[in-house]
C-alpha positions as CSV (number, residue, x, y, z in Angstrom):
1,X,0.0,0.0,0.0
2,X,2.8,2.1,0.7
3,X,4.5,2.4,-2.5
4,X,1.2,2.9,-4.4
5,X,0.3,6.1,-1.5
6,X,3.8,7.8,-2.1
7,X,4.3,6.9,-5.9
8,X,1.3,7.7,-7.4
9,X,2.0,6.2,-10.5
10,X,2.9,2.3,-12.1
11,X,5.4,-0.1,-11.1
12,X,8.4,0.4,-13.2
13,X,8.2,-2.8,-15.4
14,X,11.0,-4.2,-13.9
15,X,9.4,-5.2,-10.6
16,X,6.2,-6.9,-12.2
17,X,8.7,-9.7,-13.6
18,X,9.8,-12.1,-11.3
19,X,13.7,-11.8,-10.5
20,X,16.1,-12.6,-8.2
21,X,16.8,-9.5,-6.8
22,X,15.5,-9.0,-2.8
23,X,12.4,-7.9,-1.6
24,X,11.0,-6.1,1.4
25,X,7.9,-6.2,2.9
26,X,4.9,-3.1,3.3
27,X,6.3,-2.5,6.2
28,X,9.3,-0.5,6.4
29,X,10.1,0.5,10.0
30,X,13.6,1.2,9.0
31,X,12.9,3.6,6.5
32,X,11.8,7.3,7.4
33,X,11.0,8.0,3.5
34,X,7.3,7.8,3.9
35,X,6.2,11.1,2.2
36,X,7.3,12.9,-0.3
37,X,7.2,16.1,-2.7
38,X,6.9,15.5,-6.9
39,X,8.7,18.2,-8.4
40,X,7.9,19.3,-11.9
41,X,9.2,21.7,-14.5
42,X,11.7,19.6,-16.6
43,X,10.7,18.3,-20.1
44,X,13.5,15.7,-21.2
45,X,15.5,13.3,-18.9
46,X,17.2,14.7,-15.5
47,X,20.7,13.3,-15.1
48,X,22.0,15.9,-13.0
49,X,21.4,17.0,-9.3
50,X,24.1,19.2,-7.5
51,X,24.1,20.5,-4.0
52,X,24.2,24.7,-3.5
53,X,24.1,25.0,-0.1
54,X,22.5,23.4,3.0
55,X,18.9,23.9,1.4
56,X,19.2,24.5,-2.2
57,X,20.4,22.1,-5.1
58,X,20.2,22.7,-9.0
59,X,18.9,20.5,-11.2
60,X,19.6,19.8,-15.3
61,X,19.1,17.6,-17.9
62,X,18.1,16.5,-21.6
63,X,16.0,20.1,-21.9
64,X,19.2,22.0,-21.8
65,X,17.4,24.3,-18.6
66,X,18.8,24.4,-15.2
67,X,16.4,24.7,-12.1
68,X,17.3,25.8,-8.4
69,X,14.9,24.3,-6.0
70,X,14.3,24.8,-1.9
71,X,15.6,21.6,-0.7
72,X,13.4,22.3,2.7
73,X,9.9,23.6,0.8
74,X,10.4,22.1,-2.9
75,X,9.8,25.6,-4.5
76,X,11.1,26.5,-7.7
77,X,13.7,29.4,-7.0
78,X,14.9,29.9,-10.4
79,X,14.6,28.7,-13.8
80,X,17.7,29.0,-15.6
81,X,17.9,29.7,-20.3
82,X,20.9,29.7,-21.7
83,X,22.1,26.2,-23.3
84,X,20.6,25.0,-26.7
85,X,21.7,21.0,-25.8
86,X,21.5,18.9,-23.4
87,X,23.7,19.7,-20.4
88,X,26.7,17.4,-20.2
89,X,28.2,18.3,-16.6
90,X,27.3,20.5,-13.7
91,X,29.2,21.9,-10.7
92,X,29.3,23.6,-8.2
93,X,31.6,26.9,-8.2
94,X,31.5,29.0,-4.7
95,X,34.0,31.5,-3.4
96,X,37.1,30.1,-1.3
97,X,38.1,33.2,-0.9
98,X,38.0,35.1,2.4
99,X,38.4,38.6,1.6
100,X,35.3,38.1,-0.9
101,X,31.7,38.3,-0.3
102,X,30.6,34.7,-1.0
103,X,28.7,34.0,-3.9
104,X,27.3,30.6,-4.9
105,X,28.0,30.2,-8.2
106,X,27.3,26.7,-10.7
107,X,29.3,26.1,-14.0
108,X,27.1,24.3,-16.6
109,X,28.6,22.3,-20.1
110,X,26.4,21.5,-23.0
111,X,26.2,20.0,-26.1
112,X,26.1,23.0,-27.2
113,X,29.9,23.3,-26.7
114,X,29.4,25.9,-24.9
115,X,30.0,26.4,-20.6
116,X,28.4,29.1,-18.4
117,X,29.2,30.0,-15.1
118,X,25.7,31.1,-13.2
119,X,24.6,33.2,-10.1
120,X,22.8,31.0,-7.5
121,X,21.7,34.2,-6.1
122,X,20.5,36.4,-8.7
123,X,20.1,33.7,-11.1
124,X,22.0,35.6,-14.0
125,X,24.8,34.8,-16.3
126,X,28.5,35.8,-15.2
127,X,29.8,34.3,-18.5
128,X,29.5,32.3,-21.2
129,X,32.4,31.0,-23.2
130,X,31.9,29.0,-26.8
131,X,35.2,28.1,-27.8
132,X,35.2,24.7,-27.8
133,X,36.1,22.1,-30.6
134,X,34.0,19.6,-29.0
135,X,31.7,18.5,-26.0
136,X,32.7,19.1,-22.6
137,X,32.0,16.2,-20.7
138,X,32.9,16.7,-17.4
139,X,33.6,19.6,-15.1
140,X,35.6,19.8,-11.5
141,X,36.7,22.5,-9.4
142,X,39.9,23.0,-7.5
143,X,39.6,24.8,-4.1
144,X,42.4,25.5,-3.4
145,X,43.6,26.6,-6.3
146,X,40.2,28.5,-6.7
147,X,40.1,27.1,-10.4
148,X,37.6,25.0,-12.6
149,X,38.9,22.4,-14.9
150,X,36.8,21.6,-18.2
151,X,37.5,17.8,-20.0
152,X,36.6,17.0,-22.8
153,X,39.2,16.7,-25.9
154,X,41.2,19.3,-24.0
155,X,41.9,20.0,-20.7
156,X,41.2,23.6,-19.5
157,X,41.7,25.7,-16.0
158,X,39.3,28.4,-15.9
159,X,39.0,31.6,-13.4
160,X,35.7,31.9,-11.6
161,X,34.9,34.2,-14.3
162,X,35.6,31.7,-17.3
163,X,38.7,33.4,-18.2
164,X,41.6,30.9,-20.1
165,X,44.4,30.1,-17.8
166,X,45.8,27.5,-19.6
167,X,44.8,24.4,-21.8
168,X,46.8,21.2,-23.0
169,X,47.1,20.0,-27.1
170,X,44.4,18.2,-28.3
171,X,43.9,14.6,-26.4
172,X,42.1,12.2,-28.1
173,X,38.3,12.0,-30.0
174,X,37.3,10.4,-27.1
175,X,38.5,12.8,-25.1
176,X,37.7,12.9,-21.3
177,X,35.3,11.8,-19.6
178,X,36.2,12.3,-16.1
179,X,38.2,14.0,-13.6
180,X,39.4,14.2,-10.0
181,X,41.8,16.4,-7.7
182,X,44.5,14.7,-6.3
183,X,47.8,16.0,-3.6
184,X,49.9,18.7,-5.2
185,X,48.1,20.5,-7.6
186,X,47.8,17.6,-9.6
187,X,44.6,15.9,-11.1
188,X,43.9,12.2,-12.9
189,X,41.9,12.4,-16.1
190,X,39.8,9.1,-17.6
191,X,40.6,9.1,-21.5
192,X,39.5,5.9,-22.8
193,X,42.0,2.8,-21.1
194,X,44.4,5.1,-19.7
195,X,44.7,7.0,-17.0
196,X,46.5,10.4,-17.6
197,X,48.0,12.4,-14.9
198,X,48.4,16.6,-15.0
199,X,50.2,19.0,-12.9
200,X,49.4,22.8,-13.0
201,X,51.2,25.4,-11.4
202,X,50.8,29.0,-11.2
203,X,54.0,30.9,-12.1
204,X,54.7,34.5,-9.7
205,X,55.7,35.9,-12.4
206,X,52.3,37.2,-14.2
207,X,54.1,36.9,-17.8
208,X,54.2,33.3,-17.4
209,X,50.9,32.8,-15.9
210,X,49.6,29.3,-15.4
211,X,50.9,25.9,-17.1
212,X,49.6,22.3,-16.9
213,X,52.0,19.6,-17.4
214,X,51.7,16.0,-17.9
215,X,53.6,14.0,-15.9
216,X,52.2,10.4,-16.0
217,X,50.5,8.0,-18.0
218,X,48.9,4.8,-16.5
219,X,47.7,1.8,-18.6
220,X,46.7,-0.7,-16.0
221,X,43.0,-0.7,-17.1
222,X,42.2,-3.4,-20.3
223,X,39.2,-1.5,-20.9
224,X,37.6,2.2,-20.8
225,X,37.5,3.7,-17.3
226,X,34.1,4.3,-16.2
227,X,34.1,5.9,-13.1
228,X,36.7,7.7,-10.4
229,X,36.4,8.5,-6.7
230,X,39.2,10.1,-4.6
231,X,39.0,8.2,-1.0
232,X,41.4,10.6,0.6
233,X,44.8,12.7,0.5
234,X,46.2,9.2,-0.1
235,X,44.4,7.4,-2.3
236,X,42.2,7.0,-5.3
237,X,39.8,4.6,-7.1
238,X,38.9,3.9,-10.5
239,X,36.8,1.4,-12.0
240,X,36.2,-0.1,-15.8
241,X,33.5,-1.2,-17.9
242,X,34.8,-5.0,-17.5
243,X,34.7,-4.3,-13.9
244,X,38.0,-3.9,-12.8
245,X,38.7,-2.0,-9.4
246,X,42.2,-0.3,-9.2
247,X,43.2,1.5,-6.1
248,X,45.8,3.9,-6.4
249,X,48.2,5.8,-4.9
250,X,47.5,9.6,-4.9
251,X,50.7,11.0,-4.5
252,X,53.4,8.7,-6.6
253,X,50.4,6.8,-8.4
254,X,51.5,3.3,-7.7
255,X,48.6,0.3,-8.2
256,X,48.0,-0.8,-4.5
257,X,45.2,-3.1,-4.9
258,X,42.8,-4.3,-7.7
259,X,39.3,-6.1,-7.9
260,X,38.7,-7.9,-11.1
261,X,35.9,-10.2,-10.5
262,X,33.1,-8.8,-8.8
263,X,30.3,-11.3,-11.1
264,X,32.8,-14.4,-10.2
265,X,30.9,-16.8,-7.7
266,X,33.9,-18.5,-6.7
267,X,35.4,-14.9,-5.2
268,X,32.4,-14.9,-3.4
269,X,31.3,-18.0,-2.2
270,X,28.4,-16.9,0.1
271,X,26.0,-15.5,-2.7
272,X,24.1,-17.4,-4.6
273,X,25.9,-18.3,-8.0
274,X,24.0,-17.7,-11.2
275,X,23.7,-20.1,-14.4
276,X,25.2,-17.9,-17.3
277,X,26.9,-18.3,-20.7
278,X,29.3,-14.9,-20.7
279,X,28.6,-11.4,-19.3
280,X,27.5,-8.8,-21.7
281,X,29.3,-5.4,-20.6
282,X,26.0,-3.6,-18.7
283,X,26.4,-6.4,-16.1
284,X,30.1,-5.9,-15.3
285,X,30.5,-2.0,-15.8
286,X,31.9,-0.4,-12.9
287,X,28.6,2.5,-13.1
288,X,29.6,4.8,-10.0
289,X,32.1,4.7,-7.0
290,X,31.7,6.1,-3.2
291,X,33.4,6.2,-0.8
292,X,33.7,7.0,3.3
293,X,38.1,6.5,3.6
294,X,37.6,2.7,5.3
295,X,35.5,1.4,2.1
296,X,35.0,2.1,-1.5
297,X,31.1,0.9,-2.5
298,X,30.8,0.2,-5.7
299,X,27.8,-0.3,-8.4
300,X,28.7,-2.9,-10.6
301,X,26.1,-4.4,-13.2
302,X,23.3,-4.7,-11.3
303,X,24.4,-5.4,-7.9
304,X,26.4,-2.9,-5.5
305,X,29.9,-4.4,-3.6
306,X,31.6,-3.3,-0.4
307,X,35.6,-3.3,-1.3
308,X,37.6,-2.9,2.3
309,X,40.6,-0.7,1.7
310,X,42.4,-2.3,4.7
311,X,41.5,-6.0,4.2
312,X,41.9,-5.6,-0.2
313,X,38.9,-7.5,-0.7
314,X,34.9,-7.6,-0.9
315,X,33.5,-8.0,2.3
316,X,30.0,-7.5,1.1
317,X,27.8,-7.6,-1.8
318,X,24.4,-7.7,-3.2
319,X,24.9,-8.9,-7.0
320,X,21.1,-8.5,-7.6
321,X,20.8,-5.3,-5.6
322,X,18.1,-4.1,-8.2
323,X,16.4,-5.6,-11.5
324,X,18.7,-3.6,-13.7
325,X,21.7,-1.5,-13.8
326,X,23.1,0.4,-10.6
327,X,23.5,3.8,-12.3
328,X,24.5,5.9,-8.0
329,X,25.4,4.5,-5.1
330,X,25.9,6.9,-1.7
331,X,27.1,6.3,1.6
332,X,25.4,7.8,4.8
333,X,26.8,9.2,7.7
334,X,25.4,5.7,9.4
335,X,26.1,2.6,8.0
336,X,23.1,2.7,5.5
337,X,23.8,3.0,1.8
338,X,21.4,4.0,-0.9
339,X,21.6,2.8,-4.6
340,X,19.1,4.4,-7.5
341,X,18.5,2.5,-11.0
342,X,17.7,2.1,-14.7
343,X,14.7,-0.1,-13.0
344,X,13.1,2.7,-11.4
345,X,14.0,1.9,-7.9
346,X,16.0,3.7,-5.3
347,X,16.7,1.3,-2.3
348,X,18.3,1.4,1.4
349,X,20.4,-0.9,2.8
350,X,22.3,-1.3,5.8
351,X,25.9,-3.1,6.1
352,X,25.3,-5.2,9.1
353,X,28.2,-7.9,10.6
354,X,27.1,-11.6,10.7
355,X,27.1,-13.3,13.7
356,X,30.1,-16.2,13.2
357,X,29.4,-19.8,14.8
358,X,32.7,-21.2,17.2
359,X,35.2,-22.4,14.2
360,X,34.8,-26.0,13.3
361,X,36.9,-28.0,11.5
362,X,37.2,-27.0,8.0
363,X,37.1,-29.5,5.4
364,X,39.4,-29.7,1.9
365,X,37.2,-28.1,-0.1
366,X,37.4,-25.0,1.7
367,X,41.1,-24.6,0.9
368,X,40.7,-25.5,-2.3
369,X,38.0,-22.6,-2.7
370,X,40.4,-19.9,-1.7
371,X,43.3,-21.9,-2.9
372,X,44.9,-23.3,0.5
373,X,46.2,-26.7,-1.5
374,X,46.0,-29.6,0.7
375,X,44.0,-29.4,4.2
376,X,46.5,-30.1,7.1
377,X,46.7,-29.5,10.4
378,X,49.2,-26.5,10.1
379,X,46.2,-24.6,7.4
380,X,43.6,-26.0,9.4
381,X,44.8,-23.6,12.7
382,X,45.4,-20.7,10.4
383,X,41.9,-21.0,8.7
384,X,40.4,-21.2,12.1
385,X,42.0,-18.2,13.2
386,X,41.3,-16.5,9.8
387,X,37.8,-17.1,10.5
388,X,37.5,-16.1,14.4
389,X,39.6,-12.8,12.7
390,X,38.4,-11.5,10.2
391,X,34.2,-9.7,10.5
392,X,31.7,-11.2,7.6
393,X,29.2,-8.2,6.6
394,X,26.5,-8.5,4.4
395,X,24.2,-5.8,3.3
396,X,20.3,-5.9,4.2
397,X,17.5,-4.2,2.3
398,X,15.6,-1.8,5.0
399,X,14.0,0.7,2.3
400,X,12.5,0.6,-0.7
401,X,11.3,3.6,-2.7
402,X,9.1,3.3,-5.7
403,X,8.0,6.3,-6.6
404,X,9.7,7.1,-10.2
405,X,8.7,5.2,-13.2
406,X,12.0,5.5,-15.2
407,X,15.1,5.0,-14.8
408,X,16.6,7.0,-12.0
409,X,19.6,9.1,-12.8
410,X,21.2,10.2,-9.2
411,X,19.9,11.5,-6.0
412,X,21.4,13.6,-3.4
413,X,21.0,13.5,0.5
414,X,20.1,16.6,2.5
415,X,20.5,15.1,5.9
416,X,16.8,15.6,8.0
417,X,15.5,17.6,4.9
418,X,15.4,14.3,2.9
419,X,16.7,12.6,-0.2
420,X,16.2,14.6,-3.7
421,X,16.0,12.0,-7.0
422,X,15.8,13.0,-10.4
423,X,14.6,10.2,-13.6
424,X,14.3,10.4,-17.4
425,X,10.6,10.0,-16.3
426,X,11.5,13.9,-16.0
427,X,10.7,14.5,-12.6
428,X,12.2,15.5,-9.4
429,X,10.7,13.6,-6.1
430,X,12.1,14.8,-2.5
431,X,11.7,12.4,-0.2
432,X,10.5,13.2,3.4
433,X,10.9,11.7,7.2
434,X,7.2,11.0,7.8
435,X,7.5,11.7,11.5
436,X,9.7,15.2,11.4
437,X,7.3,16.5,9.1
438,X,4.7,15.6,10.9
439,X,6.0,17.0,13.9
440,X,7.2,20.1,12.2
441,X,2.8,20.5,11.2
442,X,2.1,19.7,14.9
443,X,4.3,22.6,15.9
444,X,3.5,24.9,13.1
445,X,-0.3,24.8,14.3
446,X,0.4,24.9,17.7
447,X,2.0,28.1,17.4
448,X,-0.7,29.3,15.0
449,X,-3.1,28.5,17.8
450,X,-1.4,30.4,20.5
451,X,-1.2,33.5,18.8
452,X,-4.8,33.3,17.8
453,X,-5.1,33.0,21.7
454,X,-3.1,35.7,22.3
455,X,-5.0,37.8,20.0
456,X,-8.1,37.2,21.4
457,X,-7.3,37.6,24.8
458,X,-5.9,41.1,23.4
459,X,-9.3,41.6,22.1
């Protein structure tokens, strides 16, 4: 009943078909998502949600029109013309800068070719630059260095103003499709298999201005990077469309770990092992990584995987975490995740330790699963203390929200003002905690009602 109350709309077609993928119950005591807010305005596909501030996020798409939106109320603030495409990338650009009053500002790239920096506040243009010789397909700003880098089949540092610092020759026709800051002034840009790395520096002598240099090239990958997260000062993760996981090493860019089979039973040997033929590349693509500095969650295919930096391996996983492709995976401040998808779906779960039985004797075939040769008694007392060591986690589904009927793009969490989602069903659903907006109502007309009682004991 609940899902039909808060959706307002049909099962995404998904769900009707009968799958393997886990299933809650109506009742959802877990999940505070019980109300929600449909937000409309957008005409094509939403791809794009990106926080402002603590109550305000922008929203873009397929239309080519950027909205601002209350995060709190779900009021249209602004409604952003300007790009003739669809918008490619979208960030966030706000003043570092102390001595400055601070302004919000977003940066936008189209197919157009063109980029515009906006004004959260007044909702104007501060500049719009058309330069390009192709699509800009990602954006990413630099903090500290008070810059915004543009990739695409070149890689430019802008001003806040969309001035040209500097730029590098002409890449590839692929180009790049995605960034991310690491120590040093340096950044790591996804072009295809390889994985380039780029210094820029700022010269004190104004004649010189600003340079960007590349100073590495890393070909570990066998096939086209799909997604990068930086974990910390120290580290960075990327991840393929045949699903390889490479963790990095931020500062000299060494390969510390790697993940190659996330669909492999065998690596896994508590999920279920599914019957197949080959794996077409939707059901191994590394989609989107997360991370909170102990773990890196990743959506891979349709299932979403727990890597622990520490142990090096996958210490949880839900292979059929939805009916189709994982397409955003986040982590919360508490030990709940939430993953959107192409199904329609956006889902809650909650990594959660197993409880472990004494150790028992452990027969052969357990060495010869994680390749331990020959049981003896020498491997039988290390497998027993392996087991009594190391935690086993597994990830339970606590929420399910079906409110969208396509697939869902992204989402972003505002803390106790909810969960925003956008879809290519072209709308934009906050989701609510049933019980603090109720209580925020109950409080609203309780104040209401003692200042009509103060006014008529006035009168």
């Amino acid at each position: 009943m609940l899902r039909w109350l808060i959706g307002g709309g049909r099962e995404p077609q998904g769900l009707a078909e009968k799958s393997s993928v886990q299933t809650i119950g109506e009742e959802q005591v877990q999940n505070p998502y019980t109300e929600l807010l449909v937000l409309k305005g957008h005409q094509d596909i939403v791809r794009f949600l990106v926080q402002i501030d603590d109550c305000r996020f922008a929203s873009a798409g397929d239309d080519g029109i950027i909205f601002l939106w209350n995060a709190q109320t779900g009021e249209k603030l602004y409604e952003l013309h300007g790009h003739t495409h669809k918008i490619t990338a979208i960030a966030p650009f706000s003043s570092s800068d102390v001595t400055e009053e601070k302004t919000d500002l977003i940066i936008t790239a189209s197919a157009d070719r063109t980029v515009i920096v906006w004004d959260c506040t007044s909702a104007r243009q501060v500049q719009k630059v058309s330069c390009f010789h192709s699509t800009v397909k990602c954006l990413t700003v630099l903090q500290r260095l008070n810059v915004c880098l543009s990739g695409g089949s070149d890689l430019c540092v802008w001003t806040r103003n969309l001035d040209l610092l500097c730029k590098t020759s002409h890449l590839t026709d692929a180009g790049i499709n995605a960034l991310v800051e690491l120590p040093k002034n340096c950044v790591a840009a996804a072009v295809g298999k390889e994985l380039i790395i780029f210094r820029l520096s700022a010269s004190n002598n104004e004649s010189e201005g600003w340079n960007i240099l590349e100073v590495k090239r890393l070909v570990d990958h066998q096939d086209n990077i799909s997604s990068l997260v930086s974990v910390n000062d120290l580290t960075f993760v990327t991840g393929s469309h045949i699903g390889e996981l490479i963790v990095w090493d931020a500062i000299d860019w060494r390969k510390q770990a790697s993940e190659c089979n996330f669909w492999d039973s065998s690596v896994h040997p508590d999920v279920q092992p599914e019957i197949k033929l080959s794996q077409s590349p939707h059901e191994t693509s590394v989609q989107h990584l997360t991370s909170d500095e102990e773990c890196v969650f990743a959506a891979v295919g349709k299932g979403i995987y727990v890597y622990n930096l520490q142990m090096k391996r996958v210490i949880a996983c839900q292979r059929t975490a939805h009916d189709s492709s994982v397409l955003h995976i986040e982590k919360l401040p508490n030990r709940q995740l939430i993953s959107c998808s192409e199904d329609g779906s956006v889902r809650i779960w909650e990594l959660r330790e197993k409880q472990q039985l004494p150790a028992e004797p452990v027969p052969t075939g357990f060495f010869n699963m994680w390749g331990f040769g020959r049981a003896n008694k020498q491997a039988n007392q290390a497998a027993k203390k392996m087991q009594e060591n190391t935690p086993v986690y597994f990830l339970e589904l606590v929420g399910d929200l079906i409110g969208h009927s396509s697939a869902v793009q992204m989402f972003l969490y505002f803390g106790e003002l909810g969960l925003a989602t956008c879809s290519a069903d072209h709308l934009i659903i906050l989701w609510k905690d049933g019980e603090r907006e109720s209580s925020l109502r109950s409080l609203t007309l309780f104040k209401k009602l003692a200042q009509n009682g103060d006014l008529q004991l006035r009168l």
